[in-house]
C-alpha positions as CSV (number, residue, x, y, z in Angstrom):
1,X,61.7,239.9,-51.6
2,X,59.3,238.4,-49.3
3,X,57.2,241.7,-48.6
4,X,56.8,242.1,-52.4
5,X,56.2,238.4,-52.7
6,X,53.3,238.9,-50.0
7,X,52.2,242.0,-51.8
8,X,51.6,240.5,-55.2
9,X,49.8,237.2,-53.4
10,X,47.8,239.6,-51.1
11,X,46.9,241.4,-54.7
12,X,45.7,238.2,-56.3
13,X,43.4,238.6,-59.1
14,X,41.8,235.6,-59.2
15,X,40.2,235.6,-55.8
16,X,36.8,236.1,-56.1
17,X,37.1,238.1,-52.6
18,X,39.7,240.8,-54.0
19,X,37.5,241.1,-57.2
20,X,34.9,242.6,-54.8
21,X,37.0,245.1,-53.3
22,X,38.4,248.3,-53.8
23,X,41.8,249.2,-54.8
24,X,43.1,250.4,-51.6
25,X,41.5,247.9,-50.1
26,X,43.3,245.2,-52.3
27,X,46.5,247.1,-51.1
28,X,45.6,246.8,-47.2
29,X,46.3,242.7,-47.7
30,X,43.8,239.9,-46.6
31,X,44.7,239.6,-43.5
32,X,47.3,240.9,-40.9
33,X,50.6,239.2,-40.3
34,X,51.1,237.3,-37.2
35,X,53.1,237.7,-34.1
36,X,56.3,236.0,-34.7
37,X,56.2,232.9,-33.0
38,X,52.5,232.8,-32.9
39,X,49.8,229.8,-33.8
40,X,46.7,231.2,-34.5
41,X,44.9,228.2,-36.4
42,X,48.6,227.3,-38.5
43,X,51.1,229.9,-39.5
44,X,52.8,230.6,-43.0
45,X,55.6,228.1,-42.9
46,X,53.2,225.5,-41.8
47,X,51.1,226.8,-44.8
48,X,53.9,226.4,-47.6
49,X,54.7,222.8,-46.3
50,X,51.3,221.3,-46.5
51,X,51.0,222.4,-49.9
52,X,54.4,221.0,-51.2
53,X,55.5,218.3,-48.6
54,X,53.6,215.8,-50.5
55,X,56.0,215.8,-53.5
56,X,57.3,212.8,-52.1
57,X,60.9,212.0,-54.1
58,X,62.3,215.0,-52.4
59,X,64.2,215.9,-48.9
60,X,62.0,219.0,-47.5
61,X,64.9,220.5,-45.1
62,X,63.1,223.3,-42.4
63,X,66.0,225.9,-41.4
64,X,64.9,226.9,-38.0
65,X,64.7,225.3,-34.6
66,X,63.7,222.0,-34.0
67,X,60.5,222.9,-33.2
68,X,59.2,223.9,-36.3
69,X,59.8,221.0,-37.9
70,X,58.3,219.0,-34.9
71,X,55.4,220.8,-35.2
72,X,54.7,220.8,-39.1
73,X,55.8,217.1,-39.5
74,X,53.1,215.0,-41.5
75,X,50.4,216.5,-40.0
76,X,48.5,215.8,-43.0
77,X,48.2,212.4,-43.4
78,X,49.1,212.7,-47.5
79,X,50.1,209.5,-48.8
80,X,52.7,208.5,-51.2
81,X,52.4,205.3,-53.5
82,X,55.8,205.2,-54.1
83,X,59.1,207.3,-52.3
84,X,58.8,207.8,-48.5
85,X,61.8,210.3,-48.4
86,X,59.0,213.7,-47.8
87,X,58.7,211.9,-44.1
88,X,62.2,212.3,-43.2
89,X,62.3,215.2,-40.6
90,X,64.7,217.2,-41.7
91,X,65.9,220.5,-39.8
92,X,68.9,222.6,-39.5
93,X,68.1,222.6,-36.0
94,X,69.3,225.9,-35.0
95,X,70.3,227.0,-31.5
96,X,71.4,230.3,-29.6
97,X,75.0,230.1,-31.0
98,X,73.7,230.1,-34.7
99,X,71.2,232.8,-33.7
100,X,74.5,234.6,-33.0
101,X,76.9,233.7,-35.9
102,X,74.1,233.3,-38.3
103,X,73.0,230.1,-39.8
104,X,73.5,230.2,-43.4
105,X,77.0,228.1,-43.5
106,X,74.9,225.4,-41.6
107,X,72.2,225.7,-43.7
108,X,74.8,224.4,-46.6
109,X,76.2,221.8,-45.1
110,X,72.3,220.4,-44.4
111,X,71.7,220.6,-47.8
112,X,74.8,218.6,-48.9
113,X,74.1,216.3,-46.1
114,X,70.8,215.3,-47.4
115,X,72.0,215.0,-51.3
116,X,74.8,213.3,-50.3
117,X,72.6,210.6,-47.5
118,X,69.2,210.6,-49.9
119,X,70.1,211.7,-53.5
120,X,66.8,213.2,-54.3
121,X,65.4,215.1,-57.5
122,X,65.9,218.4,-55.5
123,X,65.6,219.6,-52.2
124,X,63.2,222.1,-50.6
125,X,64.2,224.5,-47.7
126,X,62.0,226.6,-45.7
127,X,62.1,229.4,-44.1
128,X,61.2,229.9,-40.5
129,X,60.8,232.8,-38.6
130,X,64.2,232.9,-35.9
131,X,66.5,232.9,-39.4
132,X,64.3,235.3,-41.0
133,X,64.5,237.6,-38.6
134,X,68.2,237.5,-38.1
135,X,68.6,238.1,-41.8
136,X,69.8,234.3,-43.1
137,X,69.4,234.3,-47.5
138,X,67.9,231.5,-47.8
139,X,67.5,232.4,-51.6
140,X,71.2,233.3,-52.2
141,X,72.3,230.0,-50.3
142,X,70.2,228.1,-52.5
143,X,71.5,229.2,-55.3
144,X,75.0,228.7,-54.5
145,X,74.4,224.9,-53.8
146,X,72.1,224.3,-57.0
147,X,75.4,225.4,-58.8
148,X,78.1,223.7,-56.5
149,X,76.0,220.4,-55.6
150,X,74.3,220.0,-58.8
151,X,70.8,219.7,-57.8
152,X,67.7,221.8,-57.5
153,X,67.7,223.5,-54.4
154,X,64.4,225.4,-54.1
155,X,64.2,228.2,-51.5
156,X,60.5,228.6,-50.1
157,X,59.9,231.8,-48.4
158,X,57.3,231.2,-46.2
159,X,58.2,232.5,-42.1
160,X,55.5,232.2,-39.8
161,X,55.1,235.3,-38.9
162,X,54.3,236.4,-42.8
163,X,51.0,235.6,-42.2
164,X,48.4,232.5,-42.0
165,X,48.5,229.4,-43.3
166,X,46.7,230.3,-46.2
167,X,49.0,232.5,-47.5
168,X,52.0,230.3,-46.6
169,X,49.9,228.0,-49.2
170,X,50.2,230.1,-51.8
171,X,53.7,231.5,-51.3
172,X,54.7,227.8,-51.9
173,X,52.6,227.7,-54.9
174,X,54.7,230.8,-56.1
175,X,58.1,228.8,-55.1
176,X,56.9,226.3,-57.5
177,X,56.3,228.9,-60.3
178,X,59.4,230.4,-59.8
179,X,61.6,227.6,-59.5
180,X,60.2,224.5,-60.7
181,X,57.3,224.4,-63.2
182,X,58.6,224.6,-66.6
183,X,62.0,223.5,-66.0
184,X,61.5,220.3,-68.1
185,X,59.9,219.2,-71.0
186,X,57.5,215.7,-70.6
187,X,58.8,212.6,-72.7
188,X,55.4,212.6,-74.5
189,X,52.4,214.9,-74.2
190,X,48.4,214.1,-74.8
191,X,45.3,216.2,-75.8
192,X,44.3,214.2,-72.3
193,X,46.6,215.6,-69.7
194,X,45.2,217.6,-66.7
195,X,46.7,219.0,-64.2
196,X,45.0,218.3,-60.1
197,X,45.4,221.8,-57.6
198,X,45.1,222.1,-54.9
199,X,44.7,218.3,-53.2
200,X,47.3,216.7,-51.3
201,X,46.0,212.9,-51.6
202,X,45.0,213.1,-47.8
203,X,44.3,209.4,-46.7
204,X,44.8,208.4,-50.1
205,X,41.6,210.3,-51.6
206,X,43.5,210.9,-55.3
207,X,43.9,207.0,-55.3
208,X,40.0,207.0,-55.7
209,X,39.4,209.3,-58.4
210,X,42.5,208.1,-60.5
211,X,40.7,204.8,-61.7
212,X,37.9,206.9,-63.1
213,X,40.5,208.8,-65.5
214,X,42.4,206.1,-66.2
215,X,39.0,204.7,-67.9
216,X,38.5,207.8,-69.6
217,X,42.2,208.0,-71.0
218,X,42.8,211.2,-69.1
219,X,46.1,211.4,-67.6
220,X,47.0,213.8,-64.2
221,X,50.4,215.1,-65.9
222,X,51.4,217.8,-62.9
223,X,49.9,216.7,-59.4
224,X,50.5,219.7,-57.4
225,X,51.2,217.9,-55.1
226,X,49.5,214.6,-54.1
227,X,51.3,211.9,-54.4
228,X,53.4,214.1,-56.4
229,X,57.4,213.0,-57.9
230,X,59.1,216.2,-58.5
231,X,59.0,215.7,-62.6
232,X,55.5,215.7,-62.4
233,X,55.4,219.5,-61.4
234,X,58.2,220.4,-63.5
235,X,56.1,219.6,-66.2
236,X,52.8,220.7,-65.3
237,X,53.1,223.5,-68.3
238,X,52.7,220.9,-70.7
239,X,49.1,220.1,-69.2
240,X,45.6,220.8,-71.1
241,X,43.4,221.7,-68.6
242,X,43.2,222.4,-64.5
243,X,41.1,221.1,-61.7
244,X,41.4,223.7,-58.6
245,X,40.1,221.4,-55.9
246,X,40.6,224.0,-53.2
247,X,41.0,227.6,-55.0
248,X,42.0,229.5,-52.1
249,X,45.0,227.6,-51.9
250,X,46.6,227.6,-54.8
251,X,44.3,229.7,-57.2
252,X,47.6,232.0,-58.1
253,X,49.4,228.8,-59.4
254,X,46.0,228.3,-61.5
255,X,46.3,231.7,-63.1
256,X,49.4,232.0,-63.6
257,X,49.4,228.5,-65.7
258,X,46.8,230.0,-67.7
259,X,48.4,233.5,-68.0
260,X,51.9,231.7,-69.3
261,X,50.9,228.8,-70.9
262,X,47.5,229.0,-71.8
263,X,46.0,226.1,-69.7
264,X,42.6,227.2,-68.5
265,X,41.1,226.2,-65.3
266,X,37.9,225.4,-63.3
267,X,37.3,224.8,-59.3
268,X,35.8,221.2,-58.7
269,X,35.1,218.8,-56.1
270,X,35.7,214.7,-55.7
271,X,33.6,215.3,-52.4
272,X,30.0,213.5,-53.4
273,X,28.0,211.8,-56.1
274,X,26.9,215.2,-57.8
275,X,29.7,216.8,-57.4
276,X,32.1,213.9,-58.8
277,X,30.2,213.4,-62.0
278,X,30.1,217.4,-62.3
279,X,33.8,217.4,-62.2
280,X,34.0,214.5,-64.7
281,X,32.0,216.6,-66.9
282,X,33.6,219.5,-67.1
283,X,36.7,218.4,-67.4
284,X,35.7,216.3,-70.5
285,X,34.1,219.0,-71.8
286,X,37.2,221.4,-71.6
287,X,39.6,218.8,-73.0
288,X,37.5,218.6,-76.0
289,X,37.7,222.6,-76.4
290,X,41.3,222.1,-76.3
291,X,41.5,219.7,-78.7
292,X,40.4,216.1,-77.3
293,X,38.0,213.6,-79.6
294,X,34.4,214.9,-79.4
295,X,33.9,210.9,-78.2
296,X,35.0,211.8,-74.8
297,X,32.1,213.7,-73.4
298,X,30.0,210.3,-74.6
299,X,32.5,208.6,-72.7
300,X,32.4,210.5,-70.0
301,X,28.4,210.2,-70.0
302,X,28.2,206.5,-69.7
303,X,31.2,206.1,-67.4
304,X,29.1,208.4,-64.9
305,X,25.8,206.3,-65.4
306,X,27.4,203.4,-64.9
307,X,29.0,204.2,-61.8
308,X,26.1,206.9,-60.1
309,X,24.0,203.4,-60.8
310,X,26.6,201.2,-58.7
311,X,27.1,203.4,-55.6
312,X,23.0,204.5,-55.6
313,X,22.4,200.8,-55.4
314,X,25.0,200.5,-52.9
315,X,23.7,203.4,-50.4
316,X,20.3,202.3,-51.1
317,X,20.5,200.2,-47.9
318,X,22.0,203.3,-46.0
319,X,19.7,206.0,-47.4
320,X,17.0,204.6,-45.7
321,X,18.6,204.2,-42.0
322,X,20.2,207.9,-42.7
323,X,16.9,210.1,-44.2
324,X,15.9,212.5,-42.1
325,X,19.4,213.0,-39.7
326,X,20.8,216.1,-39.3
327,X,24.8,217.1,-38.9
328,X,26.5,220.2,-37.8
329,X,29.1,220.7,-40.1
330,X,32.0,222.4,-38.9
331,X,35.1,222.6,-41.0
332,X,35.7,225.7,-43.9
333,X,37.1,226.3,-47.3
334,X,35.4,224.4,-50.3
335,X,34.5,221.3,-47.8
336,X,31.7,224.0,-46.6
337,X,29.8,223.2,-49.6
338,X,30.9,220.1,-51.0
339,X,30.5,218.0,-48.3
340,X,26.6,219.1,-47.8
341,X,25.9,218.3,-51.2
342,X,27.5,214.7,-50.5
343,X,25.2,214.0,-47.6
344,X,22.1,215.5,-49.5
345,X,22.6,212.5,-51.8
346,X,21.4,210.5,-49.1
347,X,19.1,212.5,-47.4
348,X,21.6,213.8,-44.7
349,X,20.3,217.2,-43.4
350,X,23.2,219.9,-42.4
351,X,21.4,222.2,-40.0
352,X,24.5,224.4,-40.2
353,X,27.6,224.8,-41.5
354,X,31.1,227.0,-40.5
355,X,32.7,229.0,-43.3
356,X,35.4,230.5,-42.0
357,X,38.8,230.3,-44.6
358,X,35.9,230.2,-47.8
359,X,35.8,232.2,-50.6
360,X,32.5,234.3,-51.6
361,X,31.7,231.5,-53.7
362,X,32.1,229.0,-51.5
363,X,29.7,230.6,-49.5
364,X,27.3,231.6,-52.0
365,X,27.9,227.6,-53.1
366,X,26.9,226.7,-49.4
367,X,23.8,228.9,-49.1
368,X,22.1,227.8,-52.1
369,X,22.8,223.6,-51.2
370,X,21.8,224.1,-46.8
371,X,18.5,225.5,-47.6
372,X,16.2,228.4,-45.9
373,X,16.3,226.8,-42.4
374,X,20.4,226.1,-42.7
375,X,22.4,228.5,-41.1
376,X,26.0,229.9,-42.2
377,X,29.2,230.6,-39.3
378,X,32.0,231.7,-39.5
379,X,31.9,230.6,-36.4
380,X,30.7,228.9,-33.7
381,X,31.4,229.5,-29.7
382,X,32.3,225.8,-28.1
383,X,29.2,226.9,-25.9
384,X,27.1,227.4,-28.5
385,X,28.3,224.3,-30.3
386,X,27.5,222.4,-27.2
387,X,24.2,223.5,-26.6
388,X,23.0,222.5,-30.3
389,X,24.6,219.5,-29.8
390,X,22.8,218.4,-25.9
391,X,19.3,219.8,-27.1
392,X,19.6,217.3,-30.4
393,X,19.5,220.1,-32.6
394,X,22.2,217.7,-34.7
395,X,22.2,214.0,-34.3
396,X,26.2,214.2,-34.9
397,X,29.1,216.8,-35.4
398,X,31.4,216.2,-38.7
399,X,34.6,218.5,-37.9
400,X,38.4,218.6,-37.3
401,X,40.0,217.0,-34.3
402,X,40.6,220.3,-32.1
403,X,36.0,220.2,-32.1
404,X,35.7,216.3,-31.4
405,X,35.5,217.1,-27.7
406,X,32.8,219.8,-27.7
407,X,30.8,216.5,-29.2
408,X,31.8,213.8,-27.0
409,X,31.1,216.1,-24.0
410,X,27.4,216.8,-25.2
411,X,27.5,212.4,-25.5
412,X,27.2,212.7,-29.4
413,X,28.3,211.3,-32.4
414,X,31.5,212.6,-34.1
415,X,33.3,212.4,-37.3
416,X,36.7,213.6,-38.3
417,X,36.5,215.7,-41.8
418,X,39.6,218.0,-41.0
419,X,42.9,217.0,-43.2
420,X,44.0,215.1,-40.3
421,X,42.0,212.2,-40.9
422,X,42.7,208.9,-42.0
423,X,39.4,208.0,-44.0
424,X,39.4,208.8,-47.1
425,X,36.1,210.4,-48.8
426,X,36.9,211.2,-52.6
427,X,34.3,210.1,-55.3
428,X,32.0,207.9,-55.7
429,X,33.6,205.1,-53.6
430,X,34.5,207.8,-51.0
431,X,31.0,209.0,-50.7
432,X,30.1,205.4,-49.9
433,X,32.3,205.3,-47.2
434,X,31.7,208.6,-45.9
435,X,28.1,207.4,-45.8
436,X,29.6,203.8,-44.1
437,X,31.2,205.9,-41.4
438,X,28.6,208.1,-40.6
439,X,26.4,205.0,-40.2
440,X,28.6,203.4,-38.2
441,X,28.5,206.5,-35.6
442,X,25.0,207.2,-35.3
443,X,24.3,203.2,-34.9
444,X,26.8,202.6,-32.1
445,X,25.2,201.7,-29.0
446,X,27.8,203.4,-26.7
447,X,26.2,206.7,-27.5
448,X,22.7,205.3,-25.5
449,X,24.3,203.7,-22.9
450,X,26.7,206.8,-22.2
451,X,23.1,209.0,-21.6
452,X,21.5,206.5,-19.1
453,X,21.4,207.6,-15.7
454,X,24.1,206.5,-13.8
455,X,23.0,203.6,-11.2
456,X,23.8,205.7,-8.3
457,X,22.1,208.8,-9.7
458,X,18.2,209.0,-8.1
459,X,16.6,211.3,-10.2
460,X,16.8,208.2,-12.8
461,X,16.7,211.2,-15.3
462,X,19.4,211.1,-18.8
463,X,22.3,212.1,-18.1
């Protein structure tokens, strides 16, 4: 089940990068699996729990060693509003003697444990790669406690050594459409309801987006999965229209809605001013083709006036501190694009930019925004990073947390945009405190002090 599983993901239609290619070179898969027991930049497993962790009502129970849970726990900072039980660490914790006997009969009585200590909606179980390889059925053992225990008990099958993180992503997007959306109807449905893809309300980001539907009337019926309660994906069918916020994540759950239930879908972004109101656009304008009053793209129109007046009067004071600096951007996926065409807004230059895990799009997306004299990686020696960063090439690096130190060594300015961060940047009040941040960096005084000489240095040249 999981080779064909991988298959049909590895086949996906929707990608814009398997539309380019060939059909045996569709077949050859987008990338090769991994060692088992390997890291190389997150594996499947770690993948498949990002991406459905943050449906927060439920027990997410890792059958494996310890260690796999250890390592995948809340590592993405997604927040709940609500239910806290996603952050239990649950693990069958499995050792050499259920490497020998086999672990499926512990496996059960993990699951009962956890309906019987947390009574949640359902419970989730992962695959790792010491059961998989000793032949444990997740899927059958699943399916005997849904029956026995009375609640959904969804097998992912995701083992690390399937394949990257990105296609651990979208193997739990396919647990999800095999085992949980569609399985109930909503109480009451709207010509407003939209479904969100794809974002995982790191640092809270959905929270600032969410007061600019509520003002439109437009409801997020299936959150897959920010801030997500396990009845909101069940009924995500029932939804109007979807926003892919990251499409190489979950673009298969996006077609798939729109293959079985008609819903069609667009790829967005809350990062920025431009992009914010774009999204707020199309989205209007899609509801009204699927039957929402005409009044909404008026709606929509003076809502995103009202508030691109607000926040350009608010980062008028930072716009002219920040015009002119230039960033090396350093992260992937849609942030390679979205994120330069937040700074433009203020005049922020990105000399460069990585786009390593980004769709043709996104890079087509990011060539077009960085300009003639921007450059595109997919990616960047430390050495080389350092060096653009001592000759002031950049005046800061915006990256993830494994880069920070490349920065700090060449004594400049850093900011965290990975999905580890605690900041969050979504819309129009998350551009202005990207913009706040970035500020704050360039303007500390540490940064000169750390290049003076040191008083017992005689050259008296910067360090």
């Amino acid at each position: 089940m999981l080779t064909a599983k991988t298959e049909e993901v590895f086949n996906e239609p929707g990608c814009a990068t398997n539309r380019g290619k060939t059909d045996k070179q569709r077949k050859a898969g987008c990338s090769k699996p991994l060692t088992p027991g390997a890291a190389a930049g997150g594996c499947a497993f770690d993948g498949a729990k990002i991406a459905l962790q943050p449906i927060t009502d439920c027990v997410h129970l890792v059958h494996g060693p310890i260690a796999c849970e250890g390592n995948g726990w809340d590592n993405r900072h997604a927040k709940s509003s609500g239910p806290q039980t996603y952050r239990i660490g649950a693990t069958t914790d499995m050792g050499d003697l259920d490497i020998v006997y086999g672990g499926e009969k512990k496996l059960y009585r993990a699951i009962k444990e956890a309906i019987a200590r947390f009574d949640p909606p359902a419970v989730f179980v992962y695959q790792t790669c010491v059961p998989a390889m000793i032949g444990d059925d997740i899927v059958k053992v699943c399916e005997v406690a849904s029956e026995k225990l009375g609640k959904p008990v969804i097998p992912v099958n995701a083992p690390g050594f399937a394949g990257s993180k990105n296609l651990g992503n979208k193997l739990g997007g396919e647990a999800l459409l095999d085992y949980v959306i569609g399985t109930e109807e909503p109480a009451l449905t709207t010509p407003y309801d939209i479904n969100i893809l794809g974002d995982y309300n790191i640092a809270g980001e959905l929270w600032q987006v969410e007061p600019l539907f509520a003002k439109l009337g437009i409801r997020i019926l299936g959150r897959i999965t920010g801030d997500a309660r396990y009845h909101d994906v069940t009924v995500a069918h029932r939804a109007k229209v979807s926003m892919m916020v990251c499409s190489q994540a979950l673009i298969n759950v996006a077609r798939k809605l729109e293959e079985r239930y008609g819903i069609p879908y667009f790829e967005g972004s809350f990062y920025g001013i431009t992009d914010t109101s774009q999204a707020l656009r199309t989205i209007a304008r899609m509801l009204v083709e699927q039957g929402a009053a005409a009044d909404l793209i008026d709606r929509t129109e003076a809502l995103i006036a009202a508030e691109e007046a607000k926040v350009h009067a608010e980062l008028a004071v930072y716009k002219r501190r920040l015009e002119g600096r230039k960033v090396l951007l350093y992260t992937g996926g849609h942030k390679s694009w979205s994120v330069i065409s937040a700074l433009g807004d203020v005049g922020v230059k990105v000399i460069g930019t990585s786009v390593r895990k980004s769709t043709d799009e996104d890079k087509e997306r990011a060539r077009t925004l960085i300009g003639e004299d921007g450059k595109l990686y997919d990616s960047i020696p430390p050495r080389e990073m350092y060096r653009m960063l001592k000759d002031r090439e950049a005046d800061m690096m915006l990256s993830g947390g494994r880069t920070q130190f490349i920065a700090l060594k060449a004594k400049m300015p850093w900011l965290d945009m990975n999905q580890e961060r605690h900041q969050a940047y979504a819309g129009y009040v998350g551009m202005l405190a990207l913009v706040e941040e970035i500020d704050k960096a360039l303007a500390n005084p540490i940064w000169d002090q750390l290049r003076l000489p040191a008083p017992w240095d005689a050259d008296g040249e910067e360090s």
